[in-house]
N, CA and C atoms as an extended XYZ file, in Angstrom:
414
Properties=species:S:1:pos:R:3:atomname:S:1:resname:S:1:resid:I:1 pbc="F F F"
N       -21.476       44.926       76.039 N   UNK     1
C       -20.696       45.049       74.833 CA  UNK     1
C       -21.473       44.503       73.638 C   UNK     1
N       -21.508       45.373       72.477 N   UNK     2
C       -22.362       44.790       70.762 CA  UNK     2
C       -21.129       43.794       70.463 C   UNK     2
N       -22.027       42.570       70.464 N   UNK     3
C       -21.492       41.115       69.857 CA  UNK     3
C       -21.432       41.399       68.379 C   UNK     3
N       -21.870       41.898       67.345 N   UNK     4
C       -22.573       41.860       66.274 CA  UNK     4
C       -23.428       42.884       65.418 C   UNK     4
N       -23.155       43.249       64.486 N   UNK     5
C       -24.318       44.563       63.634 CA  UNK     5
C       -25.309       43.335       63.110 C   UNK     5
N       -26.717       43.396       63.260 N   UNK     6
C       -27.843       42.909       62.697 CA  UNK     6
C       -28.540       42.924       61.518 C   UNK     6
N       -28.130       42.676       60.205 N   UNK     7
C       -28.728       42.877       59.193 CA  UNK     7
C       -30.203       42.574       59.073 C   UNK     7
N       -30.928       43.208       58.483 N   UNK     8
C       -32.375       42.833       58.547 CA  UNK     8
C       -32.303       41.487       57.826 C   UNK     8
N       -31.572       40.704       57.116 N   UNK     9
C       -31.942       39.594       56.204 CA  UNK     9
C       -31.648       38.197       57.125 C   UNK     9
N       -30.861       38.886       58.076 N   UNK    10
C       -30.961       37.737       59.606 CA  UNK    10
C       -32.155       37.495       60.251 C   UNK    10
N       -32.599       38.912       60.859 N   UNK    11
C       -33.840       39.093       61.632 CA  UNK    11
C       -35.530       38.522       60.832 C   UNK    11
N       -35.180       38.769       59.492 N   UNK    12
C       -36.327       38.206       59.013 CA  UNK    12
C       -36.459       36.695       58.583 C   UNK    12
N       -35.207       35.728       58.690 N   UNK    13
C       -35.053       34.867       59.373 CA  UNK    13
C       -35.520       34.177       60.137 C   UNK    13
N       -35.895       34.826       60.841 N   UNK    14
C       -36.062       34.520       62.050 CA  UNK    14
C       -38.170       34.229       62.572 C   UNK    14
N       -38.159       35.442       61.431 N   UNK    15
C       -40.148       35.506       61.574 CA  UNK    15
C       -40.409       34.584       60.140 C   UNK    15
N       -39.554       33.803       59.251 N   UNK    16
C       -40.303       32.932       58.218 CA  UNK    16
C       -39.271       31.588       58.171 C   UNK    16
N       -39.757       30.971       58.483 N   UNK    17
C       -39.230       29.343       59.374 CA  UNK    17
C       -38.743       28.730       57.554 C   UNK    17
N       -39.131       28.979       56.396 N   UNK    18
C       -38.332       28.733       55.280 CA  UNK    18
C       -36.603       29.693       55.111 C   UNK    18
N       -36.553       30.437       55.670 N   UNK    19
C       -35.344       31.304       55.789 CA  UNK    19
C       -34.520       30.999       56.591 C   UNK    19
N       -34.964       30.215       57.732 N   UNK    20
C       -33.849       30.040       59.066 CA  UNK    20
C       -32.838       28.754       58.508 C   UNK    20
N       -31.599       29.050       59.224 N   UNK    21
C       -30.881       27.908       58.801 CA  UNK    21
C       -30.110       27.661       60.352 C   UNK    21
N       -29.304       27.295       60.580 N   UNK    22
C       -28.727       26.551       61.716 CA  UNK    22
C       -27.816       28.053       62.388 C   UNK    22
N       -26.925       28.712       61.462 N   UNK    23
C       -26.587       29.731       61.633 CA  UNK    23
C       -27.480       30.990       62.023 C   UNK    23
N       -28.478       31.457       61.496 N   UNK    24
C       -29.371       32.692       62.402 CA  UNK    24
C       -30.139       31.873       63.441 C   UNK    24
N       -30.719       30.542       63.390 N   UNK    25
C       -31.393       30.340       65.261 CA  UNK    25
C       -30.077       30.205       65.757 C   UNK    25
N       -28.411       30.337       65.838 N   UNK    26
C       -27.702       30.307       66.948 CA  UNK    26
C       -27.664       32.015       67.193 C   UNK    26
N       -27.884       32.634       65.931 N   UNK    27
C       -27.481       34.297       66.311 CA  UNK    27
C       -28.641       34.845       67.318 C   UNK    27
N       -29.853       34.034       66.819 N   UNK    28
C       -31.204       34.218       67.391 CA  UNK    28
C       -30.845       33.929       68.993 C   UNK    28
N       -29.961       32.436       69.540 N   UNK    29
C       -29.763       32.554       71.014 CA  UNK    29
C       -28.783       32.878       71.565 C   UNK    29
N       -27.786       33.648       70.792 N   UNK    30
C       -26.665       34.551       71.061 CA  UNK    30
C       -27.608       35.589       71.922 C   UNK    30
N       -28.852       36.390       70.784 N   UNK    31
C       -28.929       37.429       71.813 CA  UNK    31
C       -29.767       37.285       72.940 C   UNK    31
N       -29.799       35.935       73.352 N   UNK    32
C       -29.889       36.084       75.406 CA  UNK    32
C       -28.969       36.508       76.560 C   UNK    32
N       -27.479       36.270       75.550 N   UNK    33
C       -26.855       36.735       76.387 CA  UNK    33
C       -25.726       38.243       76.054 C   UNK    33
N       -26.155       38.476       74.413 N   UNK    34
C       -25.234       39.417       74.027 CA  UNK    34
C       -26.021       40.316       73.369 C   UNK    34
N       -25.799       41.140       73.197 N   UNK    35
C       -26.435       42.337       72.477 CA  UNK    35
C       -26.176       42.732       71.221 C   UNK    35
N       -27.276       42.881       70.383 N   UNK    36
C       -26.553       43.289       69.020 CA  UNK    36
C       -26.806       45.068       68.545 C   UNK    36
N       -26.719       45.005       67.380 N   UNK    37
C       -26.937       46.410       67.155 CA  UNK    37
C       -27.366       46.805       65.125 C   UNK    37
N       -28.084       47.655       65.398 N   UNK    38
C       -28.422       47.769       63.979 CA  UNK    38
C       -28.527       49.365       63.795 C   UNK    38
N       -28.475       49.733       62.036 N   UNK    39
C       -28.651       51.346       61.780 CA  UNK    39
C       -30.232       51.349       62.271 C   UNK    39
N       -30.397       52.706       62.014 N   UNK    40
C       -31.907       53.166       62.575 CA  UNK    40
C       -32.746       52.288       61.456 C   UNK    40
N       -32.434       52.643       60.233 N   UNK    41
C       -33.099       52.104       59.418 CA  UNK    41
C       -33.603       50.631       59.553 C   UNK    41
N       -33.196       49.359       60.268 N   UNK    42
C       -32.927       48.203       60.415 CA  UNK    42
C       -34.831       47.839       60.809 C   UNK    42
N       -35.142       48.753       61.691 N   UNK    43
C       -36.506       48.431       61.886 CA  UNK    43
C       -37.541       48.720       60.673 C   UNK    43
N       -37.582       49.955       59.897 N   UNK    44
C       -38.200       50.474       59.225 CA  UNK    44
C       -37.803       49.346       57.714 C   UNK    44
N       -36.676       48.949       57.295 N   UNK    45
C       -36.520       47.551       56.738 CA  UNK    45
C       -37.441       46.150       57.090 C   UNK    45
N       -36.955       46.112       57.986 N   UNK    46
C       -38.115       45.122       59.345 CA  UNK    46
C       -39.441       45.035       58.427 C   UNK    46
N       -40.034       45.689       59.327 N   UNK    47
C       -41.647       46.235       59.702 CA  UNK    47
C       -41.775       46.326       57.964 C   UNK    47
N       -41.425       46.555       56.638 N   UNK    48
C       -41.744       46.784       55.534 CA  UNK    48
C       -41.629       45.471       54.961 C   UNK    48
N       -40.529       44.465       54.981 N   UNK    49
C       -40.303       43.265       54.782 CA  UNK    49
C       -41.942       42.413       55.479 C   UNK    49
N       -42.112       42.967       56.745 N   UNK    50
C       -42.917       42.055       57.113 CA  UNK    50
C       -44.703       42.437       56.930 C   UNK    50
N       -44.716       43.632       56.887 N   UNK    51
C       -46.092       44.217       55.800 CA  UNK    51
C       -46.521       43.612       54.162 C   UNK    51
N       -45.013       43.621       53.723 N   UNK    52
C       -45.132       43.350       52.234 CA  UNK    52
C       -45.328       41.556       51.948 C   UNK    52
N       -44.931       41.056       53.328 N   UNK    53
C       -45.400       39.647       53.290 CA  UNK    53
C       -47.106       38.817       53.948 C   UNK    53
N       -47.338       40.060       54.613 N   UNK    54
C       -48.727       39.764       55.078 CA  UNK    54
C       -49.281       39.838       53.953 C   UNK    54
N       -49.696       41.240       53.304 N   UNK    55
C       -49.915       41.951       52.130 CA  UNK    55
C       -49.888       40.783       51.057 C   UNK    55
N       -48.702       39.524       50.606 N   UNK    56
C       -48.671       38.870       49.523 CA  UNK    56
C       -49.349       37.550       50.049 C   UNK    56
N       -49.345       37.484       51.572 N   UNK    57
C       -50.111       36.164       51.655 CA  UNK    57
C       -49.442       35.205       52.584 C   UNK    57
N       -48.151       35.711       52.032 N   UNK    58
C       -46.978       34.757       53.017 CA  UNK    58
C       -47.102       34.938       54.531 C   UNK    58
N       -47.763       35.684       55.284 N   UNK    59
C       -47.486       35.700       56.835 CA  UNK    59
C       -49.229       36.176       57.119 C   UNK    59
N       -49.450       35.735       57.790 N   UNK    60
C       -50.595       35.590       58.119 CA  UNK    60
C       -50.797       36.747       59.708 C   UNK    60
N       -51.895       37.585       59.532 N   UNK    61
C       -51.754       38.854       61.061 CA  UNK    61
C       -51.148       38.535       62.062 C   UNK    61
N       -51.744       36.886       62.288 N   UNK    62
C       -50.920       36.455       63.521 CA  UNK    62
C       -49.616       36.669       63.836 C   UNK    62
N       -49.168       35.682       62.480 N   UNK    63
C       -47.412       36.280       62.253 CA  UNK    63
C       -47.141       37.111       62.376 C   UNK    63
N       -47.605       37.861       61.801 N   UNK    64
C       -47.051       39.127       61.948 CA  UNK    64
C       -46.740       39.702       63.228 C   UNK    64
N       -47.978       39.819       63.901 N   UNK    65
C       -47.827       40.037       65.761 CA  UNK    65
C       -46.635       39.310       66.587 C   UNK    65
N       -46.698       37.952       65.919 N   UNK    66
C       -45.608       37.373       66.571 CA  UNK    66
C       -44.344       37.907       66.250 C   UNK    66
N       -43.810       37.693       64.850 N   UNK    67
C       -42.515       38.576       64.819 CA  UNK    67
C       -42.446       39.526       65.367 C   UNK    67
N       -43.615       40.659       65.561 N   UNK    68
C       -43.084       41.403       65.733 CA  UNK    68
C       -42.419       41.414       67.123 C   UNK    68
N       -43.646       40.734       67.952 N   UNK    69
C       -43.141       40.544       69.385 CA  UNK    69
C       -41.745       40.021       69.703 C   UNK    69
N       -41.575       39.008       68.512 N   UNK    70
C       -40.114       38.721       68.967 CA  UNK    70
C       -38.949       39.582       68.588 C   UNK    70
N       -38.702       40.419       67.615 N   UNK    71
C       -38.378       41.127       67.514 CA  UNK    71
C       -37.841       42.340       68.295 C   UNK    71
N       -39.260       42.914       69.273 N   UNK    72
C       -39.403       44.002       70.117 CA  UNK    72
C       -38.209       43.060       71.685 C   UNK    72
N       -38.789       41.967       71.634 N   UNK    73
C       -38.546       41.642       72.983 CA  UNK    73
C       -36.681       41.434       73.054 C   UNK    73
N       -36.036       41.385       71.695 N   UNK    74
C       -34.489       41.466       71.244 CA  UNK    74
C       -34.023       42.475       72.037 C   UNK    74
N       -32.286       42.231       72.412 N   UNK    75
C       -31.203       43.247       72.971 CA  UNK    75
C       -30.700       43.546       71.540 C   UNK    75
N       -31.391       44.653       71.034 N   UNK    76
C       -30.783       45.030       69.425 CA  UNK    76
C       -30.966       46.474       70.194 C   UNK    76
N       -30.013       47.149       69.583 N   UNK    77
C       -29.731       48.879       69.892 CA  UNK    77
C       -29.786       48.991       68.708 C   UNK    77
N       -30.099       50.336       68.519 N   UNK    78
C       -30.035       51.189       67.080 CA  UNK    78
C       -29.042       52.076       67.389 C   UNK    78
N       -28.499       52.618       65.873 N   UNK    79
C       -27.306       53.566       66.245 CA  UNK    79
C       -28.194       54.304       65.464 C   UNK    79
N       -27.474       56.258       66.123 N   UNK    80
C       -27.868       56.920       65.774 CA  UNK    80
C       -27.375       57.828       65.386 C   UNK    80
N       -25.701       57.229       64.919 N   UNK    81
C       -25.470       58.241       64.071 CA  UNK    81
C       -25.218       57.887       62.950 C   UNK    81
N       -25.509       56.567       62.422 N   UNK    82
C       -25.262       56.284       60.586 CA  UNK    82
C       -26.048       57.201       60.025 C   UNK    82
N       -27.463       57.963       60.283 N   UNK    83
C       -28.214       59.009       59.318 CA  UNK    83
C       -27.459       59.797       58.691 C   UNK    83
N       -26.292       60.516       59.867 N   UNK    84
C       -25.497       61.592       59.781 CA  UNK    84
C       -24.801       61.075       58.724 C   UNK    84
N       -24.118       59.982       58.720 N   UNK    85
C       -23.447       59.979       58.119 CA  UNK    85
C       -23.082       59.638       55.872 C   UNK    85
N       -24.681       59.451       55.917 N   UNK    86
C       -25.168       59.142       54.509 CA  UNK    86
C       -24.623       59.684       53.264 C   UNK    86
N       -24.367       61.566       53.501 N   UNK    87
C       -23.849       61.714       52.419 CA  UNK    87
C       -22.602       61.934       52.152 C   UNK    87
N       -22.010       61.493       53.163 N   UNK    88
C       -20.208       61.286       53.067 CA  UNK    88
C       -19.500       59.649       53.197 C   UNK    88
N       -19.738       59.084       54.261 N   UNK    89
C       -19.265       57.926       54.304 CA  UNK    89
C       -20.081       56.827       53.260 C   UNK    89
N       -21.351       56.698       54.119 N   UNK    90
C       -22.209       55.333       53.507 CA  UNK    90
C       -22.384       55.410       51.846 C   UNK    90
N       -22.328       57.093       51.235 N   UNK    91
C       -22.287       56.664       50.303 CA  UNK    91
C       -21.114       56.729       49.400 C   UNK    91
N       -19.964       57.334       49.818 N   UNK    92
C       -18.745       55.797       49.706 CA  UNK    92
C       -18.958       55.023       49.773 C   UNK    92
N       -18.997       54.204       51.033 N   UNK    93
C       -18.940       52.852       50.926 CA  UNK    93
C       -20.169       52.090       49.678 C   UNK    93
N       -21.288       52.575       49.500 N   UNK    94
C       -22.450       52.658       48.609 CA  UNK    94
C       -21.540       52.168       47.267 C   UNK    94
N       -20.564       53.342       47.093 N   UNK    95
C       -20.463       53.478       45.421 CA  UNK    95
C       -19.239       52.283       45.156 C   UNK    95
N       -18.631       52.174       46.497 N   UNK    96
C       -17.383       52.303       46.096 CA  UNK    96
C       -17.729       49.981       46.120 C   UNK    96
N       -18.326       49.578       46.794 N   UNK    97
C       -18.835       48.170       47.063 CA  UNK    97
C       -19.726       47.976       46.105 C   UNK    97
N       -20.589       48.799       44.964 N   UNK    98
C       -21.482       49.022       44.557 CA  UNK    98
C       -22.974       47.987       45.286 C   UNK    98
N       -23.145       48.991       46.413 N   UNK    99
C       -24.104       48.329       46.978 CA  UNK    99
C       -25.460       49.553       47.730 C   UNK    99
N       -26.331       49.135       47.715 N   UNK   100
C       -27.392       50.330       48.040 CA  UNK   100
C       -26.390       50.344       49.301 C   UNK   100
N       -27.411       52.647       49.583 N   UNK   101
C       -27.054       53.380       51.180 CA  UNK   101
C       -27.711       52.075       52.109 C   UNK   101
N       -28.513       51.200       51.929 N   UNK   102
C       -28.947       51.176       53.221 CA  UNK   102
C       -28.598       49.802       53.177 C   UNK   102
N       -27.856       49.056       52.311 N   UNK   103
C       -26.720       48.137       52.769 CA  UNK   103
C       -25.425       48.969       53.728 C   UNK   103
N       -24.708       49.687       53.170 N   UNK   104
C       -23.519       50.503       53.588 CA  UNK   104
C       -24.010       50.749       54.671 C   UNK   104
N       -24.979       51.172       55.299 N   UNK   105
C       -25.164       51.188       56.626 CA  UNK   105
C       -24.656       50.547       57.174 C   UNK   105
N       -25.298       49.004       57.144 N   UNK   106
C       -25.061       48.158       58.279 CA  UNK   106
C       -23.339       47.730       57.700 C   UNK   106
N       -22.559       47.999       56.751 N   UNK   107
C       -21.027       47.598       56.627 CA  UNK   107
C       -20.463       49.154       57.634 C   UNK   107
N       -21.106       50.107       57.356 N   UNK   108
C       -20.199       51.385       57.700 CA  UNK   108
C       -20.383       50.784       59.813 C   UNK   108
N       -21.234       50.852       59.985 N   UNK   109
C       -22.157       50.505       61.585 CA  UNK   109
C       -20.789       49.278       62.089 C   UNK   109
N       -20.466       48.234       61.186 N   UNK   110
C       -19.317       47.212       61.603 CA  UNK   110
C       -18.395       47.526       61.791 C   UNK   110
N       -17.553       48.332       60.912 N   UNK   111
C       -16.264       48.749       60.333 CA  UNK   111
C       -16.113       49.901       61.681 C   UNK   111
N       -16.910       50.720       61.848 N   UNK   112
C       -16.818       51.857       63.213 CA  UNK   112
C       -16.784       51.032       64.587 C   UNK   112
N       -17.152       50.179       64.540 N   UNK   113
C       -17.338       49.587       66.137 CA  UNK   113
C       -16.723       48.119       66.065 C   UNK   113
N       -15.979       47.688       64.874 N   UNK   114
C       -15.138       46.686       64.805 CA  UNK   114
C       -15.834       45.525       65.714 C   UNK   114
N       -17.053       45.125       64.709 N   UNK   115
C       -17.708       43.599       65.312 CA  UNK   115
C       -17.972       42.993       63.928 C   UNK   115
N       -18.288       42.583       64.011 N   UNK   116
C       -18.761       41.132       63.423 CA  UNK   116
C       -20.431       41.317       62.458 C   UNK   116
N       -20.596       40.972       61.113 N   UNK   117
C       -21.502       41.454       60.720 CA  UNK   117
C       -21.960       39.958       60.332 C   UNK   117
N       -23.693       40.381       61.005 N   UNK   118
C       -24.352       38.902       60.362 CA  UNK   118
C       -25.646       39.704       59.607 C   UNK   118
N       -25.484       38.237       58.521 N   UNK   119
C       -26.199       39.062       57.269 CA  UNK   119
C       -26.093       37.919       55.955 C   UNK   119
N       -26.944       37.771       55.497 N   UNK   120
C       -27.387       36.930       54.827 CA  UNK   120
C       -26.988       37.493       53.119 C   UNK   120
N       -26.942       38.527       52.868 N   UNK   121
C       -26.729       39.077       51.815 CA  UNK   121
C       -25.508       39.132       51.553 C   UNK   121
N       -25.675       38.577       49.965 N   UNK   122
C       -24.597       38.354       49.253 CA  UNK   122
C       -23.522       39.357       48.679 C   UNK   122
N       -24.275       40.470       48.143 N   UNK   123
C       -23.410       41.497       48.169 CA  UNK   123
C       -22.623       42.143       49.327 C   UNK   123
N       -23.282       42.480       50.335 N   UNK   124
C       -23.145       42.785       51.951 CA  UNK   124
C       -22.127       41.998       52.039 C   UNK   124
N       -21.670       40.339       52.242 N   UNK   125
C       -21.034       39.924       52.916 CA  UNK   125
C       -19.764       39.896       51.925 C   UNK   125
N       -19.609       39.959       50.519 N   UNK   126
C       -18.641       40.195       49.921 CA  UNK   126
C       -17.770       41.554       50.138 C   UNK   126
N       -18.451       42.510       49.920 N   UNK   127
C       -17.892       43.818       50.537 CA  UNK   127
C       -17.032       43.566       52.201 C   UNK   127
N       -18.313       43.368       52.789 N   UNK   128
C       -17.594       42.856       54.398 CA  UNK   128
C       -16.149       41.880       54.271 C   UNK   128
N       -16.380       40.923       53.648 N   UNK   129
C       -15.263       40.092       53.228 CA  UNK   129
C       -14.114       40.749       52.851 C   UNK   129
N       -14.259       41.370       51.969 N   UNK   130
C       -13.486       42.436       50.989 CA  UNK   130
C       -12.680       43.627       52.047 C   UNK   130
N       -13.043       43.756       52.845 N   UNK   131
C       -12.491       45.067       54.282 CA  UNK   131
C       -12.140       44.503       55.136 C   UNK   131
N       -12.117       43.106       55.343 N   UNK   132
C       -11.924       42.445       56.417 CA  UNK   132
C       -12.765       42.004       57.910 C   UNK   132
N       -13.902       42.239       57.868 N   UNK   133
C       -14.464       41.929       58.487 CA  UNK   133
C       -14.871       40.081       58.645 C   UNK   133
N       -15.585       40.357       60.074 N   UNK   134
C       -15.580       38.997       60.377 CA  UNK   134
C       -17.502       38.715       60.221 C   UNK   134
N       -17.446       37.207       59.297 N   UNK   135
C       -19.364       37.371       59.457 CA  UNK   135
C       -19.682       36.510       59.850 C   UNK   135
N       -21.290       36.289       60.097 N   UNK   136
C       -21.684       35.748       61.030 CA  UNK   136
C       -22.908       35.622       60.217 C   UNK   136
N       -24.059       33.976       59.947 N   UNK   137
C       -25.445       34.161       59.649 CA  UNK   137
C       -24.645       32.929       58.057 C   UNK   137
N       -25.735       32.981       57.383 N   UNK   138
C       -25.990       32.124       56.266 CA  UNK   138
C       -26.881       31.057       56.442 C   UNK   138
C-alpha cells in the first residue's frame, strides 16, 4: 500500500544534509517499510535539481552518484497516468491553486489515491491544506 505522494523538495532533502530536517530523515526511514509514490515527472525534477547543483558547485560528482544511488535504491513508484491527465485536471488544479502543472501533479497524484502528501513547498502544502489533505515533511 502508497504511504505517501513524494514531492521532489523532500527527496532532495535528502541528497543536501543543509535541507534535511527531523521530518524528511523520518520520511527517509518510513520508506523501509512503506512505499511511496511520485508523478513521472518526480525523477526528471530529481536528476535536474541535482545536475544544476553539481554544475553550481554545491554537490560534488561523488554526490551526485551517491544521491543518486540512494534515490534508485527507494520503494518510490511512479504513476503513469498524471501525463494524461495535464490538460484537463492538473491544469485546473494549476490555475485554480495558482501553482505550476508540475506542482498539481504531485496535489492531483494525492487527492486520486487519498494519501498523504510530503513536500516541503509552500505553495504545494497550502493548496494541499486548502482540499484537505493530510502532510507530511518540513
Amino acid at each position: 500500500m502508497t504511504a505517501f505522494v513524494l514531492d521532489a523538495s523532500i527527496a532532495l532533502a535528502w541528497c543536501f544534509a543543509d535541507e534535511a530536517t527531523p521530518a524528511t530523515d523520518a520520511l527517509l526511514d518510513r520508506l523501509a517499510d512503506e512505499d511511496a509514490i511520485a508523478p513521472a515527472l518526480w525523477r526528471l525534477e530529481v536528476a535536474n535539481a541535482l545536475t544544476v547543483a553539481e554544475r553550481g558547485g554545491r554537490l560534488s560528482a561523488a554526490g551526485l552518484t551517491r544521491s543518486v544511488d540512494l534515490l534508485q535504491r527507494l520503494a518510490v513508484a511512479i504513476d503513469a497516468e498524471g501525463s494524461d491527465r495535464a490538460f484537463r485536471e492538473l491544469l485546473d488544479l494549476a490555475r485554480s491553486h495558482r501553482l505550476t502543472v508540475y506542482d498539481a501533479a504531485y496535489l492531483d497524484l494525492a487527492l486520486r489515491l487519498g494519501v498523504p502528501l510530503a513536500s516541503k513547498d509552500a505553495k504545494l502544502r497550502k493548496a494541499a491544506a486548502g482540499l484537505g489533505l493530510a502532510l507530511l515533511g518540513v
